[in-house]
Each structure stands twice: as C-alpha cells, then as structure tokens.
ROSE-80503 format. One line per field, with one value per residue (C-alpha): x, y, z; residue in one letter. Coordinates in Angstrom, 3 decimals, decimal comma, always signed. Example, Ala and Ser with C-alpha at 12.3 -4.5 7.8 and 13.67 -1.06 7.14 Angstrom:
% residues 2
xx = +12,300	+13,670
yy = -4,500	-1,060
zz = +7,800	+7,140
r = A	S
END
This chain:
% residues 396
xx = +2,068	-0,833	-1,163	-4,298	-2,799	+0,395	-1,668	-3,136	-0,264	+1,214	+0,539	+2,149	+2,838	+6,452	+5,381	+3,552	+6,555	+8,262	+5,854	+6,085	+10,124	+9,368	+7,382	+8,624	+11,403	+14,907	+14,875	+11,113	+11,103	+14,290	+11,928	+9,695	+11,275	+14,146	+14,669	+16,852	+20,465	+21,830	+18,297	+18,261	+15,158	+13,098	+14,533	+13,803	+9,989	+8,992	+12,414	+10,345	+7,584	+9,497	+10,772	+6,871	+5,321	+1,768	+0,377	-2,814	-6,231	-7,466	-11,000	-12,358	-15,414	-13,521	-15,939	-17,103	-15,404	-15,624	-13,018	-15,056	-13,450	-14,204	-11,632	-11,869	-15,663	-15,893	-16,901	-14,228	-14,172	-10,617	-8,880	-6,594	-5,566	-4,539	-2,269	-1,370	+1,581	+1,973	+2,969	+1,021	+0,475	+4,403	+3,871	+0,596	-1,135	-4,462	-2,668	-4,868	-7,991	-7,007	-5,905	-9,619	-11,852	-9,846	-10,163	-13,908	-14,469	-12,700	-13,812	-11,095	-10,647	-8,021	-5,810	-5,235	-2,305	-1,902	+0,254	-1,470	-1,941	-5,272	-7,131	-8,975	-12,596	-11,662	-10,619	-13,579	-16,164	-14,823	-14,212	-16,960	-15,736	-14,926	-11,775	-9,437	-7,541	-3,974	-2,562	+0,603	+1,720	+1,936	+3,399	+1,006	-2,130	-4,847	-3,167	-4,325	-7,921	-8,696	-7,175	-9,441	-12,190	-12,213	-11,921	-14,860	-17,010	-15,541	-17,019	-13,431	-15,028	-11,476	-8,276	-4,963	-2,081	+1,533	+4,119	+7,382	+8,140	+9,694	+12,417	+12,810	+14,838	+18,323	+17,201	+20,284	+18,578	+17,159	+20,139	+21,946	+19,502	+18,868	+15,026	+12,863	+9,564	+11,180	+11,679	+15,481	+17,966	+17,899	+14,199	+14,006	+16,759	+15,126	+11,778	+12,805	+13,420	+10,204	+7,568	+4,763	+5,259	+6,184	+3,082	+0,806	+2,623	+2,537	-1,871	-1,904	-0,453	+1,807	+2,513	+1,145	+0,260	-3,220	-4,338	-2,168	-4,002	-5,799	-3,923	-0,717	+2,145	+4,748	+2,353	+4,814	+7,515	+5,859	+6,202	+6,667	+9,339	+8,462	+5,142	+4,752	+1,959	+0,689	-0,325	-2,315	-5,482	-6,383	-6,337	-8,499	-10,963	-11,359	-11,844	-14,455	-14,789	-12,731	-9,029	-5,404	-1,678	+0,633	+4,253	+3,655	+6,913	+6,625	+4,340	+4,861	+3,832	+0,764	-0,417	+0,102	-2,240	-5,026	-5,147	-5,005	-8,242	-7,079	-9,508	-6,417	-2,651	-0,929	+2,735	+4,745	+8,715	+7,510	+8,248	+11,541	+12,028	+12,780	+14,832	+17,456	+17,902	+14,595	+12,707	+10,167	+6,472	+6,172	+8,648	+7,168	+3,734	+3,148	+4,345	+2,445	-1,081	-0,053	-0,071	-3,382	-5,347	-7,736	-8,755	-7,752	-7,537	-3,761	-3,099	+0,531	+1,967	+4,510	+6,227	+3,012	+3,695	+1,885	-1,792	-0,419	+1,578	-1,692	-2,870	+0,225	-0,089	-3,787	-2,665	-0,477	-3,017	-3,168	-6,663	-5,785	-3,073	-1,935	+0,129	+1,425	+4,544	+2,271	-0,284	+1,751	+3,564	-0,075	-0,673	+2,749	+1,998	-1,413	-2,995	-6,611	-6,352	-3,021	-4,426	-6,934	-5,081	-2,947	-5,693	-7,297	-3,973	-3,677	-7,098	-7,157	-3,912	-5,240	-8,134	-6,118	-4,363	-7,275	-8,595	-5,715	-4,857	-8,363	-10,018	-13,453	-13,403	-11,313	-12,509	-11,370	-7,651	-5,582	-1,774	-2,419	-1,809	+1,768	+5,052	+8,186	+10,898	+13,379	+10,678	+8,930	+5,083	+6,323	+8,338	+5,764	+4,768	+1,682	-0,444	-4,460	-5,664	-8,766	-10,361	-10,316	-11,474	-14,266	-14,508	-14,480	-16,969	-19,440	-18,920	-19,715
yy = -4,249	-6,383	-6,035	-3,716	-1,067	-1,653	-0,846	+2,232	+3,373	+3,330	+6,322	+5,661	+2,989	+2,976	+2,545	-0,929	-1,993	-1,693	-4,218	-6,245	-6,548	-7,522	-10,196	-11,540	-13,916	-12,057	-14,203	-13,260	-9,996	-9,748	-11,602	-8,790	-5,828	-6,539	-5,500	-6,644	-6,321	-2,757	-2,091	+1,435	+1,233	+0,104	+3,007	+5,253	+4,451	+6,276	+8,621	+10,156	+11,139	+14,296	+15,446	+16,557	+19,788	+20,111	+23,740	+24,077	+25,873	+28,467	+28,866	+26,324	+24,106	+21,062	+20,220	+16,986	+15,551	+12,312	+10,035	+7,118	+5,831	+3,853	+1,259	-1,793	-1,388	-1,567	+0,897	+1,434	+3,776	+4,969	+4,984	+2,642	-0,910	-4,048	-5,030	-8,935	-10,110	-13,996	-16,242	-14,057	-16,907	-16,797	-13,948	-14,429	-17,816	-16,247	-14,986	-13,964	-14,355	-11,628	-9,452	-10,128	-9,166	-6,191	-4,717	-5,528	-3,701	-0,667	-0,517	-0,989	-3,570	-6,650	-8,035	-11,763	-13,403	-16,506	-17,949	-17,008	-19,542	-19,956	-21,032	-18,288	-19,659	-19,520	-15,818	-14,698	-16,787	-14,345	-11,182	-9,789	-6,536	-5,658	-8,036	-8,560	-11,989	-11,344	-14,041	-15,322	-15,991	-19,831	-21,995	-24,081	-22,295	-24,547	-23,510	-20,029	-20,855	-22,943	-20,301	-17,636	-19,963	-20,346	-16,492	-15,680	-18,191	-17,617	-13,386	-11,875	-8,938	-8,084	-9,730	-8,557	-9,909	-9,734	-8,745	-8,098	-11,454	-13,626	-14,465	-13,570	-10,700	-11,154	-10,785	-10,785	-10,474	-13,745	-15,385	-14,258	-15,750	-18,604	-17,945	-19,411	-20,286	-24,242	-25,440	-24,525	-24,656	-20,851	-19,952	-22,557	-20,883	-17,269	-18,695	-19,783	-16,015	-15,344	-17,715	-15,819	-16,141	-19,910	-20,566	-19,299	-20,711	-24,126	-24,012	-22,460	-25,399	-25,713	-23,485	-24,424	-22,659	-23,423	-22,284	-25,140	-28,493	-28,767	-27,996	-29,338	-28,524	-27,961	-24,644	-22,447	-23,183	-22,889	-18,881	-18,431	-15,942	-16,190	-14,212	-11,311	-8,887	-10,835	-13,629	-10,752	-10,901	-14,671	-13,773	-10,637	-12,002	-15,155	-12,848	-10,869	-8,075	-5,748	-6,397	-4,961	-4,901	-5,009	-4,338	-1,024	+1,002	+3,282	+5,078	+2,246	-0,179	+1,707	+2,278	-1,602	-2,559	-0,122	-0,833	-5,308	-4,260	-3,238	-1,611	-0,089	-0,288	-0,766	+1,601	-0,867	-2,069	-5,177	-2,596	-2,819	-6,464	-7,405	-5,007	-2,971	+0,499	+0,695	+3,762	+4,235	+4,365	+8,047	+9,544	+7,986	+8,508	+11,773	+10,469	+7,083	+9,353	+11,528	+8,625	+6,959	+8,730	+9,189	+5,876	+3,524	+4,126	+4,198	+2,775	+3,884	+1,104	+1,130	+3,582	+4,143	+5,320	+8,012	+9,369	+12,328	+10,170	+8,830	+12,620	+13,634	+10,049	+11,315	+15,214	+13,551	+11,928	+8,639	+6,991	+5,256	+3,959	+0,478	-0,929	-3,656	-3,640	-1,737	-4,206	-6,926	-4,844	-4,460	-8,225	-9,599	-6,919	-8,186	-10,196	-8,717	-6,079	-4,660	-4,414	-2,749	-0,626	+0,381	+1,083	+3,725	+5,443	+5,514	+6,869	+9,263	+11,015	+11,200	+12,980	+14,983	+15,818	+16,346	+18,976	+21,221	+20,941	+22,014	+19,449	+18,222	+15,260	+12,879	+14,736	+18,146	+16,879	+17,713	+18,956	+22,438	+21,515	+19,733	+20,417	+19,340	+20,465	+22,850	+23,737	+26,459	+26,067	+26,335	+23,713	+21,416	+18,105	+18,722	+16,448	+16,574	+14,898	+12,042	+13,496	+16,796	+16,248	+14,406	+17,922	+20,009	+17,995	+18,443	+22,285	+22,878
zz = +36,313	+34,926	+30,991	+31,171	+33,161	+31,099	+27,886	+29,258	+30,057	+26,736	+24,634	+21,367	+19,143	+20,896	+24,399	+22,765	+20,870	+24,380	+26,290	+23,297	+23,492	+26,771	+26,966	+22,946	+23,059	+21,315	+18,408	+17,617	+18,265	+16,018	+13,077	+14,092	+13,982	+11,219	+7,912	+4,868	+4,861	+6,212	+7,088	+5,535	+3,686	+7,052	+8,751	+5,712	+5,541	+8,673	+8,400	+4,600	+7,113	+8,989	+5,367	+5,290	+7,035	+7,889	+6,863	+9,790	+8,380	+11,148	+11,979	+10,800	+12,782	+13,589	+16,655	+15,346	+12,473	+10,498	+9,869	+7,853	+4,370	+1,624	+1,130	-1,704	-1,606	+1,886	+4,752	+7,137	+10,570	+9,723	+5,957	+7,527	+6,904	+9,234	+6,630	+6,193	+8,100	+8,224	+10,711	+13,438	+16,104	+16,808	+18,491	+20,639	+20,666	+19,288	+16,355	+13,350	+15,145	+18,165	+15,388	+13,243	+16,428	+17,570	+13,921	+13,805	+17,144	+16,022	+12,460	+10,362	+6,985	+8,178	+5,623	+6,066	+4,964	+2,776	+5,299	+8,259	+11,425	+11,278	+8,556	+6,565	+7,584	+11,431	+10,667	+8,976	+11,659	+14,156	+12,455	+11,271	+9,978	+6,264	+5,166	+2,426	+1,174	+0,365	-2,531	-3,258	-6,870	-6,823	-9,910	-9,636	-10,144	-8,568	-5,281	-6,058	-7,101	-4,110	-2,050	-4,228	-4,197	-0,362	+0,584	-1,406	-0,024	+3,970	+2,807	+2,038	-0,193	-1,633	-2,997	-3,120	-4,654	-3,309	-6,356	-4,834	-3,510	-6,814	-3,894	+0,033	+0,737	+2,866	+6,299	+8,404	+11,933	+11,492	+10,146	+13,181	+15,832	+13,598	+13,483	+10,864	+12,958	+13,399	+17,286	+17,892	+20,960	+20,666	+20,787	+23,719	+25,657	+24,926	+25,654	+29,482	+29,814	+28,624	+30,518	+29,663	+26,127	+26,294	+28,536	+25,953	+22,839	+24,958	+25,589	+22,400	+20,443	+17,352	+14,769	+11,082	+7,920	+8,295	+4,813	+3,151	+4,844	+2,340	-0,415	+0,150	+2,783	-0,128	-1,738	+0,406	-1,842	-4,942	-5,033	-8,730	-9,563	-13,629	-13,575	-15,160	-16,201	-18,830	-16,346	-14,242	-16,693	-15,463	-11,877	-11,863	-14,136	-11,941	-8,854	-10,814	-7,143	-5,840	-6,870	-5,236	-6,025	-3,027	-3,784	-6,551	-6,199	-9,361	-11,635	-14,661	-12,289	-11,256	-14,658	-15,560	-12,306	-13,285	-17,113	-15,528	-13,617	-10,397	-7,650	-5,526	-5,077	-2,187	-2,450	-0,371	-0,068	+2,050	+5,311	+4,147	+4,283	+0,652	-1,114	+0,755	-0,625	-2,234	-1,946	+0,886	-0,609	+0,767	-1,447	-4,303	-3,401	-5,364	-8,495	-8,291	-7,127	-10,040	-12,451	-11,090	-8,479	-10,416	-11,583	-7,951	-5,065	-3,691	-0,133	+1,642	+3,024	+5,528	+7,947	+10,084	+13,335	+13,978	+13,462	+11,852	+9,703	+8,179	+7,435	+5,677	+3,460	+2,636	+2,383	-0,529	-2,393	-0,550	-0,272	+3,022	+5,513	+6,246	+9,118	+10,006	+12,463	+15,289	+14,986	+16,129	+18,822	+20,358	+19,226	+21,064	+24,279	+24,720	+22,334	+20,923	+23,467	+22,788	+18,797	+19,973	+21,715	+19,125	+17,002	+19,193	+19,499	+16,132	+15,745	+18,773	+17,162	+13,675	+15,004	+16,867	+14,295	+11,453	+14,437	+14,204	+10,692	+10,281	+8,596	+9,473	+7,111	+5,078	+2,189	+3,269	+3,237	+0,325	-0,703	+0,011	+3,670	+2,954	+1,339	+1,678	+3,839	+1,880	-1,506	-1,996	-2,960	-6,706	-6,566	-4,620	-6,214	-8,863	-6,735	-6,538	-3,680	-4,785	-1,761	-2,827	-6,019	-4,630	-2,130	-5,022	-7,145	-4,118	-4,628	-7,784
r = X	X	X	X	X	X	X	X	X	X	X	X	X	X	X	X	X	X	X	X	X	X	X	X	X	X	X	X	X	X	X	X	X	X	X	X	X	X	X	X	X	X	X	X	X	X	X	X	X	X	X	X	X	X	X	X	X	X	X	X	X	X	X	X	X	X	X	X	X	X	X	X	X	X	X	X	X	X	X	X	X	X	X	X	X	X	X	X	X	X	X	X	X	X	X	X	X	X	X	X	X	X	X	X	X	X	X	X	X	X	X	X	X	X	X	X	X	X	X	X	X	X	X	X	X	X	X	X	X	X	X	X	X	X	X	X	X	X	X	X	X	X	X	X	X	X	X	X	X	X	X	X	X	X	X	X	X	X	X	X	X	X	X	X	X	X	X	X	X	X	X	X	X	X	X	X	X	X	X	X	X	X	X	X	X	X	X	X	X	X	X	X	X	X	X	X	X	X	X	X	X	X	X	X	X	X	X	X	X	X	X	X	X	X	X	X	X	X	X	X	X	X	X	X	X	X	X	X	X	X	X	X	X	X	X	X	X	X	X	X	X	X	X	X	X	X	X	X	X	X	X	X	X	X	X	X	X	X	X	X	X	X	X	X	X	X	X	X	X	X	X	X	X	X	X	X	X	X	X	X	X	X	X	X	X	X	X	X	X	X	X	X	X	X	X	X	X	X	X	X	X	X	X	X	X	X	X	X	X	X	X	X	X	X	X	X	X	X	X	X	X	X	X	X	X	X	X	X	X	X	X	X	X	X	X	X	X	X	X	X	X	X	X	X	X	X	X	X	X	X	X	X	X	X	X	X	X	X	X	X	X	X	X	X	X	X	X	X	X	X	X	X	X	X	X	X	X	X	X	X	X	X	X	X	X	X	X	X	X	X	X	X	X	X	X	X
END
C-alpha cells in the first residue's frame, strides 16, 4: 500500500503511530515512544484524560463553528501547539522542515527545538506560519543570546524556555537498544530491516545539531543544572516579546513564571520522559489555571491523543493544546504529509467534538461541561475557564 492511501486510511493518531512502527527502525521508534524508568507517568498523561466526562449542551446552533485561537501573540487555526521535539531528522530525512510546512498549511504555531536538525533559519525560510523558539538553560550564557539573537532575527515571534531539564531523565528503552542518535551495530542491523528508512536517512545525509555550528559543538553539554528563578529576570528582559515556561508542574511554579514576566506556561512532565512518577499536567491543570488563568495563558502539554482530549484540556481552563509524540508518528509514517495528516485528524475530531458538546466557539467552552469521574458538581474543581470569562465579558 503506497504511503498516501496508507495515510487515508488511518483515522486516528494510533493508526499513524502504526505505519510509523513500521517503517521506523526498533531502536528509534523505542527513542520515540519511551518514557523514564517504569514508564508510569507516560502512560498516566493520556490515562488522566478518561478520569474526565464531557456534559453535551442541547440545542444549540453548532452549524458552523470556529476553532481559531490566540496563542503567544499569534493567530493560530486550532489552540493547538507542534510542540518542540529535537533530533527530528532521525526519524524522516526532512526532519524539522516537513514538520514547519505541514503546520503552516494547517494553521497551527510550531515549536522548534534548540537541538533540532536543521538550523533555525532553514526552519523559518520554509515555514511561514506563526512559530516559537524553545531555549535551553546554557552555563554559558552567550550560547543563549546568540541562540535568542538568531530566532528573533530568522521571525520566531515567541520564546520559550525549557525548566525541567537540570539533568536527563533515566530512559531505560534506550539504554536497552543502545540508542543515542551515534552510528551503532544495532541501528545498522535494524536499519537493513527497514530499507525505506535507511534509503532516506542515506540521500538525506548526516545527522547534526544544526543550531550549534556556529556556536560551538560542546553547547549541548553545557545544560546548567544551577539556575534558578533569580536568573529568569535576565532572560525575559533580553527577549523583550512574548515569553513561555515549559516544564510548570505546580501552582508555586506558575505564580513565579507570571510575576518573572511570562506570556504563557506550558503544564508539561517532558511527556513523561524526565521524572517517573510525576504527575500528568491534566490532573494538575485546575489548580495551576486556578493560580494564573487569569494573568497567562496556560498551554496542556502532553497526553494528546484525541480531538476531544484538546476540548476537555480547554473545558478545564487550558488556553491551548500541544503535541508532540503524534507529530512525529505522522512525521516517521510519511514525512510532511503524515504531519499533516495528523493534524487534520486532530482537528476533524475536535470539531466533532465541539459540535456535540455544543459549543460553537473556543470561547463558549468552559468547566460547566466537565467533571470528574466519581464527584458530584459540589465537589468539582473551582475552575473559571479564561475563555469563558472572555464569553462572559462579551455579555455584559
């Protein structure tokens, strides 16, 4: 079956993470698809999603609705993300750049990573749709201005910073198939199995963290685990636009990014990659929107599988959605058109899903559509959507 029959026949994000374990050598897809240690807070971040029912509005004129967002200053189709995952050209030979056009065509903001495989200019030349620069904490700090310095001239209108990386979490998967991105007897022997994959990886040319040529191969290793809150000031202020936090995990947290200058939040555990047993960022979501949703915007990261997934993030107070796992099933499956793909499944169920719900707009979605398995509405979670306030405002 050729690849764009394959795609259409796939019609949710599982079906694409099946054509990607096909054609993705085992060691790779391992480094895709693993977690940290038992694994138990990977499994957990979709798992929090079922402990959540949907309460559906009757009668109401869903014929046409609108699904547009606001995210980091920028317009977006969808209030979902392309989040930044590095190292993408290990699993398609077009890498960040397939993954920058397919986001462009279908409207949505693309988060590129500091150690992505292309170079940052090269990403933004061909997508032209609204994008965001995600930062490492680096020792040495002229790593991080270049790198700053560069995104806002290449037209990145946002910056994020990653914060729950002071050391890499045990990844067990990897340490099993020996996979660290580095030629090995292994990945050769997988990749025999998988010629498609080798053929492409073999036009497609080596695998480098682009973004460091220039300043210096070592910068990878010069993650500084000794930075705290007081060295957040510096960063922002040099930035001086639209400003996030990836890696917020509780409430204190929250506060301490929107009183540093923060635009947004992203609630994330790394999808479950760095700390094993750590909460998923649904079930802390209401506290965290409680805390700040009034003053940033709070993105849920991780656990995305589903369109209705992304409503009940946003029916708990969530500003918008990021992914990053389904991406790179459609980007191993297919390369730009498997992202693409997996981005209008993603879209066609969340409008399914806003339809019956009963919500004509992002706006119109708000906790009195959601509550958790077991409670009773008085023991619900005091949460008050941002888009309903923004509804209700429009009311009055």
């Amino acid at each position: 079956m050729g690849s764009v029959s394959a795609l259409r026949a796939c019609h949710n994000i599982m079906d694409v993470r099946d054509l990607a374990k096909r054609r993705l050598p085992h060691p790779i897809f391992e480094f895709l698809e693993g977690g940290s240690e038992t694994e138990f807070t990977l499994r957990r971040n979709t798992a929090a999603f079922d402990d959540f029912q949907l309460i559906a509005r009757c009668l109401v004129n869903v014929e046409s609705i609108d699904t547009t967002a606001r995210i980091l200053g920028q317009s977006t189709a969808l209030p979902l993300i392309c989040s930044p995952t590095g190292a993408s050209k290990v699993f398609h030979p077009e890498g960040e750049l397939a993954v920058a056009r397919a986001a462009a065509r279908a409207g949505v903001l693309y988060g590129l990573a500091t150690a992505s495989t292309f170079c940052l200019e090269d990403v933004a030349a061909v997508g032209r749709g609204p994008k965001m620069f995600l930062l490492y904490p680096y020792k040495d700090r002229s790593i991080m201005w270049e790198l700053m310095d560069r995104a806002r001239a290449a037209g990145y209108s946002s910056l994020c910073l990653m914060v729950d990386v002071p050391v890499k979490g045990k990844r067990e998967r990897d340490l099993r198939t020996g996979f660290n991105m580095a030629p090995s007897f292994s990945l050769a022997l997988s990749a025999m199995r998988r010629p498609a994959w080798a053929f492409g990886q073999l036009c497609g040319g080596p695998v480098t963290l682009a973004n460091f040529s220039r300043a210096g191969a070592g910068a990878i290793s010069q993650l500084d685990a000794a930075i705290t809150w007081k060295d957040i000031g510096e960063i922002v202020h040099r930035w001086a636009g639209p400003f996030a936090f990836k890696g917020i995990m509780s409430a204190e947290d929250a506060i301490r990014a929107a009183d540093a200058g923060a635009t947004a939040i992203f609630v994330s555990n790394h999808g479950g990659r760095q700390l094993d047993g750590a909460a998923a960022p649904l079930d802390v979501l209401p506290e965290i929107v409680a805390a700040v949703g009034r003053r940033i915007e709070v993105i849920l990261d991780g656990g995305i599988r589903r369109g209705v997934h992304i409503l009940k993030a946003l029916a708990l107070g969530a500003t918008a959605c990021s992914v990053g796992r389904p991406y790179l099933y459609g980007l191993s499956a297919a390369g730009e058109a498997g992202v693409l793909r997996t981005l209008e499944i993603l879209r066609a169920e969340f409008e399914t899903a806003m339809k019956l719900v009963g919500c004509p707009d992002i706006a119109s979605i708000d906790a009195s559509m959601i509550r958790r398995l077991g409670a009773h509405s008085t023991e619900q979670a005091d949460v008050e959507s941002p888009h309903h306030n923004r509804l209700r405002a429009r009311s009055l």
